[in-house]
C-alpha positions as CSV (number, residue, x, y, z in Angstrom):
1,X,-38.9,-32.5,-217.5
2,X,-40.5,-31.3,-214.3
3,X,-40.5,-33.2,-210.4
4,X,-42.8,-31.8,-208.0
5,X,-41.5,-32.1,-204.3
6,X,-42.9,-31.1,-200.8
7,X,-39.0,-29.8,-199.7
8,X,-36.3,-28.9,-202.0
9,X,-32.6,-28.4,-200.8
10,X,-29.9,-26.7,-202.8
11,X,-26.8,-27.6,-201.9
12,X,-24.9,-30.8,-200.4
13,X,-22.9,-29.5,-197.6
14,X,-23.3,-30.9,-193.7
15,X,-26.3,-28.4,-193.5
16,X,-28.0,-29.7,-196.8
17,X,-28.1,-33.6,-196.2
18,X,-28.8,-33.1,-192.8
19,X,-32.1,-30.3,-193.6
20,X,-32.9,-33.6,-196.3
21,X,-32.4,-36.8,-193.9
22,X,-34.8,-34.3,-191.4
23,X,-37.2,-33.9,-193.9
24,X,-37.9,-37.6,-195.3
25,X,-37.8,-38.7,-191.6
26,X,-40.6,-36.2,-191.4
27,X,-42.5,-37.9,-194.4
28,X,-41.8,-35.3,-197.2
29,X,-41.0,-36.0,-200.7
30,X,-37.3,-34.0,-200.8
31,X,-35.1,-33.5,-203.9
32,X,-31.5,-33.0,-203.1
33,X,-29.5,-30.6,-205.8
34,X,-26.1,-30.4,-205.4
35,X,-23.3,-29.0,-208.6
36,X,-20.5,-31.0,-207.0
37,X,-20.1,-33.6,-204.8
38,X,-22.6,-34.7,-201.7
39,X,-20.4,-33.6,-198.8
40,X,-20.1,-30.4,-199.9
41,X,-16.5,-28.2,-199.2
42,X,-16.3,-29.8,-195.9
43,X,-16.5,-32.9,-196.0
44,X,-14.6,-33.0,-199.4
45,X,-12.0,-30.8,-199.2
46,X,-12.3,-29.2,-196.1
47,X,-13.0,-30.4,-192.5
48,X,-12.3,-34.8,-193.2
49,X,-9.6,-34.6,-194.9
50,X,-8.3,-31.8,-192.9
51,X,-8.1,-33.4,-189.8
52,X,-6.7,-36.7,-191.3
53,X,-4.0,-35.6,-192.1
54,X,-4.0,-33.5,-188.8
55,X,-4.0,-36.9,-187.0
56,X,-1.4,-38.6,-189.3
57,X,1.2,-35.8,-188.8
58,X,0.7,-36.0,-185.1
59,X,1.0,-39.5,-185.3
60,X,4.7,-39.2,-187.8
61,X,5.7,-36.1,-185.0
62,X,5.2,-38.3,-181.7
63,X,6.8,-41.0,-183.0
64,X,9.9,-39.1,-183.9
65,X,10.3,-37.2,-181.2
66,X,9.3,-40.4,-178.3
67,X,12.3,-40.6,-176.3
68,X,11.4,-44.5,-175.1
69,X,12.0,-46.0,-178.5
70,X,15.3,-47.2,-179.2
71,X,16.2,-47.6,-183.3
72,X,17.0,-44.8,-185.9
73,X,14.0,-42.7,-185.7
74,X,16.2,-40.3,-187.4
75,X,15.4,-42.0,-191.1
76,X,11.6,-42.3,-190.2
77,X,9.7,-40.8,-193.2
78,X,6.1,-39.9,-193.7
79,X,4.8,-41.3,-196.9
80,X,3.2,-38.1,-198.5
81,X,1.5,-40.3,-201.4
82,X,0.2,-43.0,-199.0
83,X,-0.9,-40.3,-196.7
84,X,-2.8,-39.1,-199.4
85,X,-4.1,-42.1,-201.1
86,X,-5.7,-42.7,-197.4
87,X,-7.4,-39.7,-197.0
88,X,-9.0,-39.8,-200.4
89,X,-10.0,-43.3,-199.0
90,X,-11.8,-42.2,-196.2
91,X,-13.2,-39.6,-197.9
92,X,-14.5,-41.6,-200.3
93,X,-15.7,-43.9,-197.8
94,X,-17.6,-41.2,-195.9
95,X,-19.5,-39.6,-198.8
96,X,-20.2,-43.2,-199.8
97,X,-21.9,-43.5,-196.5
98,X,-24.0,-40.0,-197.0
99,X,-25.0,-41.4,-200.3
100,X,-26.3,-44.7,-198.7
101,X,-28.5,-42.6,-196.1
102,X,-29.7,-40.7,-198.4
103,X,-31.4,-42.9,-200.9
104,X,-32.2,-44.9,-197.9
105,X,-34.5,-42.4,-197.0
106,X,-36.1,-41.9,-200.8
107,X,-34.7,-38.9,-200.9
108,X,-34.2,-37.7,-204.5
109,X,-30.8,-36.5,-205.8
110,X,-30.0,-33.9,-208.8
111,X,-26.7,-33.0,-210.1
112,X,-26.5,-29.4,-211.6
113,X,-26.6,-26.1,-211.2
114,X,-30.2,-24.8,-209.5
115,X,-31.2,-21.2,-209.9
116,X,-34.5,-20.3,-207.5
117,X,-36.9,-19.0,-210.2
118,X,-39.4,-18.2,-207.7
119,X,-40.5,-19.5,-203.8
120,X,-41.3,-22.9,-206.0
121,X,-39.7,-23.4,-208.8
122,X,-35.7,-24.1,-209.5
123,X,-34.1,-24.4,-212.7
124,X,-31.9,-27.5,-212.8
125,X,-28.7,-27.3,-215.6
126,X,-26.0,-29.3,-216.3
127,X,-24.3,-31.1,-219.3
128,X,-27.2,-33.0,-220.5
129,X,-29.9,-31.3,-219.9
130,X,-32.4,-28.5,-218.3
131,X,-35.4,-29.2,-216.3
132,X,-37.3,-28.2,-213.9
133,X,-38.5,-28.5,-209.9
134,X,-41.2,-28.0,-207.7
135,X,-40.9,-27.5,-204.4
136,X,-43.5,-26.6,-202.0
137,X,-40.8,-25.2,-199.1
138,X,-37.1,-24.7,-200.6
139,X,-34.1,-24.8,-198.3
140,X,-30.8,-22.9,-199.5
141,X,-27.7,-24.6,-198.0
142,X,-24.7,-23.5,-200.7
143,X,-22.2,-22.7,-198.3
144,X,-18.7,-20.8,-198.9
145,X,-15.7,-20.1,-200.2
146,X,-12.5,-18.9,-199.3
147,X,-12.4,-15.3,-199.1
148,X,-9.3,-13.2,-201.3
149,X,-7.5,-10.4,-200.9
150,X,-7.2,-7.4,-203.5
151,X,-3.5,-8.2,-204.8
152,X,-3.4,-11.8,-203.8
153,X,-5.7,-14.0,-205.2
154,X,-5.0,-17.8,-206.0
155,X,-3.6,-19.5,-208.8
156,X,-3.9,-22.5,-207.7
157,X,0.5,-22.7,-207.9
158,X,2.5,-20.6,-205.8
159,X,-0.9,-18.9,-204.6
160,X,-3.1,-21.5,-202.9
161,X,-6.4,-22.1,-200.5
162,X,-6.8,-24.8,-198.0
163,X,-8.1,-26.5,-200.9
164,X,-5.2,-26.9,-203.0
165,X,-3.2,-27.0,-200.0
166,X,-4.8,-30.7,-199.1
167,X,-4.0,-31.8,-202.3
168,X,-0.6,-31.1,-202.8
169,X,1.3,-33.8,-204.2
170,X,5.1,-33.0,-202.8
171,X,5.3,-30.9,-199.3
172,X,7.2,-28.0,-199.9
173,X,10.4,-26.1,-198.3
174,X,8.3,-23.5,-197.2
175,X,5.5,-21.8,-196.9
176,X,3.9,-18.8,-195.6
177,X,0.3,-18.9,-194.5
178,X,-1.7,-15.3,-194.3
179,X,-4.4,-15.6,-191.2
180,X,-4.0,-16.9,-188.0
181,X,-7.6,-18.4,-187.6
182,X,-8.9,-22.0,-187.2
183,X,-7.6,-22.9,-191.1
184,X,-4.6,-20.8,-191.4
185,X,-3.2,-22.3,-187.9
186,X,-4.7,-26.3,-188.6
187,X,-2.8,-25.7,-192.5
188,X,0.3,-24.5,-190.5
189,X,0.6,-27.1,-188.2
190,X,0.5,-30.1,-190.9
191,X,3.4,-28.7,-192.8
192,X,5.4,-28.0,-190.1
193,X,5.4,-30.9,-188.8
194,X,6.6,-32.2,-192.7
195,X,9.6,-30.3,-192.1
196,X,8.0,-27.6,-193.7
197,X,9.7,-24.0,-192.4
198,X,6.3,-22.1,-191.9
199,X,5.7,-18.4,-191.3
200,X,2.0,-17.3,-190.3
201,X,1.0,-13.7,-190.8
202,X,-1.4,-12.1,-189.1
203,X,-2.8,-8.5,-189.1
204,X,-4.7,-8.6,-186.1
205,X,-2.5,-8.6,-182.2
206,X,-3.3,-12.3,-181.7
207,X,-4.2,-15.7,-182.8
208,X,-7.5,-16.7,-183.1
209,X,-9.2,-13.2,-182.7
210,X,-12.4,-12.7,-180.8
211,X,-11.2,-15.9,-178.6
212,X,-10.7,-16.3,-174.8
213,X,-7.4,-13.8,-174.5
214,X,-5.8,-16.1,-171.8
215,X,-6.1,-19.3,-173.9
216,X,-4.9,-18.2,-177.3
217,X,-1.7,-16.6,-175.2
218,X,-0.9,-19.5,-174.2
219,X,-1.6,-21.6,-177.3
220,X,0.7,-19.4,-179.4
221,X,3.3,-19.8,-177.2
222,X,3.2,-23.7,-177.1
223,X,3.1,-23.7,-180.7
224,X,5.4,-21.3,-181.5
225,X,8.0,-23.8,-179.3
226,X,6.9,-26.3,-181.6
227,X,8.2,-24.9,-184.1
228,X,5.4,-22.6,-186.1
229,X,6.6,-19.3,-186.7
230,X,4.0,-16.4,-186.1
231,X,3.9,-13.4,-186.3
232,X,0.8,-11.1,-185.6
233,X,0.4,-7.3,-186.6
234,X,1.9,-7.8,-190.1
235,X,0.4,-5.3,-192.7
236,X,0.8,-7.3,-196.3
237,X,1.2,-4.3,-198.8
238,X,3.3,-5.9,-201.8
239,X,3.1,-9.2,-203.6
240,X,6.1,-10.2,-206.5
241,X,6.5,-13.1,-208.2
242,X,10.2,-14.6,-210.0
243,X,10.8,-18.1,-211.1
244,X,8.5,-19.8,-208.5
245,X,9.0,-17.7,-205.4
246,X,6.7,-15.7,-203.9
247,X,7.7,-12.5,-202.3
248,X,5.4,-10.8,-199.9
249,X,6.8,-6.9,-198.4
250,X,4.7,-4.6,-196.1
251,X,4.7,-3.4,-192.3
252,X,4.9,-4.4,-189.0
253,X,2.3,-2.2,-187.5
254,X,4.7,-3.4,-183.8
255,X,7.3,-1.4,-184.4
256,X,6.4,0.4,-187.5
257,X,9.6,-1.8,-189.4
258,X,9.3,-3.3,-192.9
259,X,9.5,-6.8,-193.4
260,X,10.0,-9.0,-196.4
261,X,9.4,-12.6,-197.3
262,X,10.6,-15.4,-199.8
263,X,8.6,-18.6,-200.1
264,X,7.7,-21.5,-202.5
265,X,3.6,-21.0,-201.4
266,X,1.6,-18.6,-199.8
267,X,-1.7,-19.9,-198.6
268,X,-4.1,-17.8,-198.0
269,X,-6.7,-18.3,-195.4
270,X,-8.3,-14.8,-194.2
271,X,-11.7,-16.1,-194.0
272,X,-14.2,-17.5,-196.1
273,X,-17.6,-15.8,-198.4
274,X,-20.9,-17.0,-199.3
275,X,-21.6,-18.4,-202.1
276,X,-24.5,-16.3,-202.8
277,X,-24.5,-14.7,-206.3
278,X,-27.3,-16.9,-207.2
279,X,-29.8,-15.6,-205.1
280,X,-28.8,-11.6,-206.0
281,X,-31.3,-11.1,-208.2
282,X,-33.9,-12.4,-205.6
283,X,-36.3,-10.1,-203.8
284,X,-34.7,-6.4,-202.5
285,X,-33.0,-7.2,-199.3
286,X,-32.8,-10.7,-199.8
287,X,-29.1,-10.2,-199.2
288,X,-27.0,-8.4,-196.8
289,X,-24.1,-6.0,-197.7
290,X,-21.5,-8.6,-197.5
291,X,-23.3,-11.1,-199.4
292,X,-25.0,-13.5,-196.4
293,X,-28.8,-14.1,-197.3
294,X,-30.8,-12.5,-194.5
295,X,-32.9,-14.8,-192.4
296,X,-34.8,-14.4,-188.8
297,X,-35.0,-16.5,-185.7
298,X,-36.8,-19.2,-187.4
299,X,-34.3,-19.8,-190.2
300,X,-37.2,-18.3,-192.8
301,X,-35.6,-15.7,-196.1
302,X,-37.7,-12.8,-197.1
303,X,-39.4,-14.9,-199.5
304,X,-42.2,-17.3,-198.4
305,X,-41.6,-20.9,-197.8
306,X,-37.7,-19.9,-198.2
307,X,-35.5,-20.9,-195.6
308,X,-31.3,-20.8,-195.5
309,X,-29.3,-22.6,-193.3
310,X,-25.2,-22.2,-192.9
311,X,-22.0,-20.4,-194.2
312,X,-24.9,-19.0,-196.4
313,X,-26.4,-16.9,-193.7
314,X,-23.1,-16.0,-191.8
315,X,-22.5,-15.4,-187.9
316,X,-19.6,-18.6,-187.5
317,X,-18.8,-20.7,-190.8
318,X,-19.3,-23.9,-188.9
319,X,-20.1,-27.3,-190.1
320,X,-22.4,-28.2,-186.9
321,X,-23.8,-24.9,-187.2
322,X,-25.2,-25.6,-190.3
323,X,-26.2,-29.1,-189.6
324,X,-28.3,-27.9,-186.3
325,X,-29.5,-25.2,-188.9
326,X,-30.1,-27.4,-191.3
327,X,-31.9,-30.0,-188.5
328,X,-34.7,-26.7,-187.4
329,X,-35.1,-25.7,-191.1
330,X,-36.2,-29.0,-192.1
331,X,-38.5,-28.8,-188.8
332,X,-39.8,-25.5,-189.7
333,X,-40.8,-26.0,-193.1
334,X,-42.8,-28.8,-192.0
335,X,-44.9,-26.6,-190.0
336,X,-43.1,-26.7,-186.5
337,X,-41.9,-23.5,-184.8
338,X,-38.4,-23.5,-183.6
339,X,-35.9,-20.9,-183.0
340,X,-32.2,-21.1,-183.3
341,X,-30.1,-20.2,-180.8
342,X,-26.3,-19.6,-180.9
343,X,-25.9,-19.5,-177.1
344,X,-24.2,-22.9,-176.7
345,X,-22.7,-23.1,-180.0
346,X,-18.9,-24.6,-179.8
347,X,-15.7,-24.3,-181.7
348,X,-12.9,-26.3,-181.8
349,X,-9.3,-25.3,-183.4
350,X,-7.1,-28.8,-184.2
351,X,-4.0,-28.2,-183.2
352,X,-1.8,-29.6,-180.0
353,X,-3.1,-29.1,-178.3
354,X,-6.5,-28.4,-179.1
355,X,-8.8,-25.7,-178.1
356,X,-12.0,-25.8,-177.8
357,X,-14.5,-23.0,-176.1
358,X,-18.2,-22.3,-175.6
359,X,-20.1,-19.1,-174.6
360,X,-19.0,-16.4,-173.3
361,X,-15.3,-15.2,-173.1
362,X,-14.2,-13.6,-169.6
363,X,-14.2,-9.8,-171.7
364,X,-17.1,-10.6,-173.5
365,X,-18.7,-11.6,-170.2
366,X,-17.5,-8.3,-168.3
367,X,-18.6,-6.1,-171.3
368,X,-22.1,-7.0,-170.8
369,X,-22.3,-5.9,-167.1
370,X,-22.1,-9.5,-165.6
371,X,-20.6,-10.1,-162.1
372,X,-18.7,-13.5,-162.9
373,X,-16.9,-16.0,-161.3
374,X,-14.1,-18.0,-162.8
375,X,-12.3,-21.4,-162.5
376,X,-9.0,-22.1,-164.1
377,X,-7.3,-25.5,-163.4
378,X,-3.5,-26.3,-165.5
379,X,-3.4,-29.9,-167.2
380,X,-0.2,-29.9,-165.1
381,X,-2.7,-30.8,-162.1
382,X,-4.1,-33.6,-164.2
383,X,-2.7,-37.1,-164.1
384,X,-3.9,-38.2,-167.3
385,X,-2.2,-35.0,-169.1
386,X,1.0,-36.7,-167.0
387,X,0.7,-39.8,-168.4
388,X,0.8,-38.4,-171.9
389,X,3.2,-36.1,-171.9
390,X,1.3,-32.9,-172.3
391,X,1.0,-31.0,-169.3
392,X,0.7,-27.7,-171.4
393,X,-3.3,-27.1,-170.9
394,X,-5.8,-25.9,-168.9
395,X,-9.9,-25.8,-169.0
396,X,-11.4,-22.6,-167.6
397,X,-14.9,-22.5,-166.7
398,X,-17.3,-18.7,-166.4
399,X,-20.0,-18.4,-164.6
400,X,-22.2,-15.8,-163.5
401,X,-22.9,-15.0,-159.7
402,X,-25.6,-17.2,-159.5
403,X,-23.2,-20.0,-160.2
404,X,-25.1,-20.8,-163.7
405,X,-22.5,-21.6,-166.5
406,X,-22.3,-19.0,-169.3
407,X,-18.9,-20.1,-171.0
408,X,-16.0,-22.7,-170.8
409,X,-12.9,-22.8,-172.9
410,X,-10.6,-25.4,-173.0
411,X,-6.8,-26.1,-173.8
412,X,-5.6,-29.4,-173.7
413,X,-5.5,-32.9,-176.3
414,X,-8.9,-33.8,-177.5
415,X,-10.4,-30.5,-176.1
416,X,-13.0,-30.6,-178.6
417,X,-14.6,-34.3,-177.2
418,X,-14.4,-32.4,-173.7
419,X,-16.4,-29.8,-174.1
420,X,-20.0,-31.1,-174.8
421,X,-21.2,-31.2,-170.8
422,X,-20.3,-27.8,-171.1
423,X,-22.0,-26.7,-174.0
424,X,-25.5,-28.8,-172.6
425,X,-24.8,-26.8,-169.1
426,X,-25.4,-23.3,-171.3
427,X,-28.0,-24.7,-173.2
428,X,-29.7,-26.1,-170.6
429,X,-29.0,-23.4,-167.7
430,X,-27.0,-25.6,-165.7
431,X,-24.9,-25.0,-162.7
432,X,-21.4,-25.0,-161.9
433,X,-22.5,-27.5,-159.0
434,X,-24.1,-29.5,-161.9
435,X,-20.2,-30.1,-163.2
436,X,-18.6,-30.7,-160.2
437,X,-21.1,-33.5,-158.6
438,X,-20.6,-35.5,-161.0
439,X,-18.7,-38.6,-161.4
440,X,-15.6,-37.9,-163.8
441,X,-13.1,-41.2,-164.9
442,X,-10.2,-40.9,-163.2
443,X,-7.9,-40.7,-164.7
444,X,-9.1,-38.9,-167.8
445,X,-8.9,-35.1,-169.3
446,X,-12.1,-34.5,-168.1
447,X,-11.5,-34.3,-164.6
448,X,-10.0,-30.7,-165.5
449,X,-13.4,-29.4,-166.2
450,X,-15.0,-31.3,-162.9
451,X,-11.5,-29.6,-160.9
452,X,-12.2,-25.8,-163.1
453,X,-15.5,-26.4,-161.5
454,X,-14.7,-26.5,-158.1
455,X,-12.0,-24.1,-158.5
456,X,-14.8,-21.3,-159.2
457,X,-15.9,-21.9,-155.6
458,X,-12.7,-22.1,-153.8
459,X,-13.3,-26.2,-153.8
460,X,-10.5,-27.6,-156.3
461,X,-9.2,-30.8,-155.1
462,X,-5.7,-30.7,-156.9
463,X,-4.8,-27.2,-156.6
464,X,-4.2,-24.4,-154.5
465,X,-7.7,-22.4,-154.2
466,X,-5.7,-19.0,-154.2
């Protein structure tokens, strides 16, 4: 059987269903293939269900350690199953919802497994049958996959991804987690607050790496009196195994000292590659040397009418990045022009607090030759952080000397909903004067980024400008 199609997109991820919604709105005939489920890693076993359960162990924490409640918050339990029954839930609810859009839209959806015969034809398989597609552009959108280590690679038991680790039906004793990134941290910080005893290993000297150095001090210090144990510089150079327990030796590069671990799981989280192997067969320098197809400005693969959008092409594995990508694709292939920036792009890490940052770090910044001014203003300033309880923050704005924005990173709760006037400041070349005129809610979070503003001049309202 064969389909002909103006736009084709391989994969089902954020970046996929967003480059198909963009095309049919465009009035082109797209086929949506997909091997798994629409939603891709993300939304399926990745970024959703991720932060539900982020929320709900906040939630169980908060309430156990709220000293106006009066009653025996002592025998409060968190119902694991029914936490998990929920998320599926809203999962299921959400994909349901991509599903809906889709064929909404006409837009035409294969299961299988597509292999890209040429610039426009794809090879459809799965267990009934074969067939195949024609496509007059073809978007690539598979995505990624957590990344292994020589001697450690999952099994799914004792060994486990952030994959398994969202499934898991009993919350163990403990657990060590090996990378202090955005999953290895956001893994960490549900199971602890389970009563889970968690140890985090990191090679690199901090959390986070490549993040504002000021911010990430602080964060691992507020988490670490939360209870999370890190511990950065840790050389992994042994793995055993003996009736269930784990046990991990090798070096702290620190002090030169050995150290040794027993657990019931290690999860590993040191990063995440591209699910590429598909396309490596494709034209001669289709792929890069770590396996990211290669792509320029405009999104376009060395093969005509080839575009790919996402974890798939590298730079930051990022859900929005590969919906934006996906979004400009889409665009492209119907004959616009546009180039994708990464100027403005944000990142959040879910923890509590949260941290959230935008541009340029104050090093990165510096490194570059640029003359910069800076505003830092604490949460403890704040008097909606007061009314919360969580004082431990702070939003610090960059800018350069001719007061236009060029980064802003954020520690405090819901950092990632305050950092979007930020990230349209970069994008759009805005001002530091263009934060701090206008009106902020008072009392809200966000004045923090108004008072960061101001403090950049000398002009904070609520602190000393010192």
């Amino acid at each position: 059987m064969e389909n002909k199609f103006d736009m084709a997109v391989i994969g089902g991820g954020p970046g996929g269903y967003v480059a198909a919604l963009r095309g049919a709105q465009l009035k082109k005939k797209v086929v949506l293939i997909e091997k798994e489920n629409l939603g891709g890693t993300c939304m399926n076993h990745g970024c959703i269900p991720a932060k539900f359960l982020l929320h709900q162990t906040k939630m169980y924490k908060e309430t156990k350690e709220n000293k106006t409640l009066d009653g025996p918050l002592d025998s409060l339990k968190c119902n694991w199953r029914r936490v998990q029954e929920q998320k599926a839930n809203v999962v299921e609810r959400f994909i349901r919802g991509i599903e809906f859009l889709l064929k909404k839209n006409g837009i035409h959806i294969v299961k299988g497994q597509a292999e890209l015969l040429n610039e426009k034809k794809i090879e459809i398989k799965s267990e009934e049958e074969r067939h195949i597609h024609h496509a007059e552009k073809v978007i690539l959108a598979t995505g990624s996959r957590p990344s292994e280590l020589p001697f450690l690679r999952p099994n799914g038991k004792e060994i486990i991804t952030s994959r398994e680790a969202l499934e898991l039906a009993e919350i163990p004793q403990d657990m060590i987690v090996i990378g202090a990134g955005a999953i290895g941290l956001e893994m960490g910080v549900i199971f602890q607050r389970l009563g889970c005893q968690v140890n985090i290993l990191e090679i690199l000297p901090n959390i986070l790496p490549e993040s504002d150095h000021e911010m990430v001090t602080r964060l691992e210090r507020v988490l670490r009196l939360q209870g999370l144990n890190i511990h950065t510089r840790m050389e992994i150079q042994h793995l055993s195994m003996d009736e269930g327990k784990v046990r991990l030796k090798g070096l702290c590069l620190k002090d030169n000292k050995p150290f040794s671990f027993e657990t019931q799981k290690v999860l590993l989280a040191v990063g995440r590659i591209p699910n590429s192997e598909e396309f490596k067969k494709l034209s001669p320098g289709f792929i890069d040397k770590k396996g990211f197809v290669k792509v320029n400005s405009y999104l376009e693969t060395g093969m005509s009418d080839v575009f790919a959008i996402g974890d798939l092409i590298g730079g930051k594995l990022l859900a929005h990045k590969a919906s934006h990508e996906g979004m400009i694709a889409a665009e492209n292939a119907c004959g616009h022009k546009r180039e994708v920036s990464y100027e403005a792009l944000p990142m959040a890490v879910y923890t509590e607090p949260e941290y959230a940052s935008v541009g340029m770090t104050q090093h990165q910044a510096l490194d570059r030759g640029i003359k910069i001014q800076i505003g830092v203003f604490p949460l403890q300033a704040n008097g909606r952080a007061l009314t919360m309880g969580k004082p431990e923050g702070m939003a610090k704005i960059i800018a350069d000397e001719d007061d236009r924005v060029i980064g802003a990173h954020i520690l405090a709760p819901n950092a990632s909903e305050l950092l979007a006037e930020i990230t349209l400041c970069i994008d759009k070349g805005l001002r530091l004067q263009d934060v701090s005129s206008l009106y902020h809610i008072h009392p809200t979070l966000s004045e923090a980024v108004m008072e960061a503003a101001l403090k950049a001049k000398g002009e904070a309202l609520h602190v000393l400008n010192i």
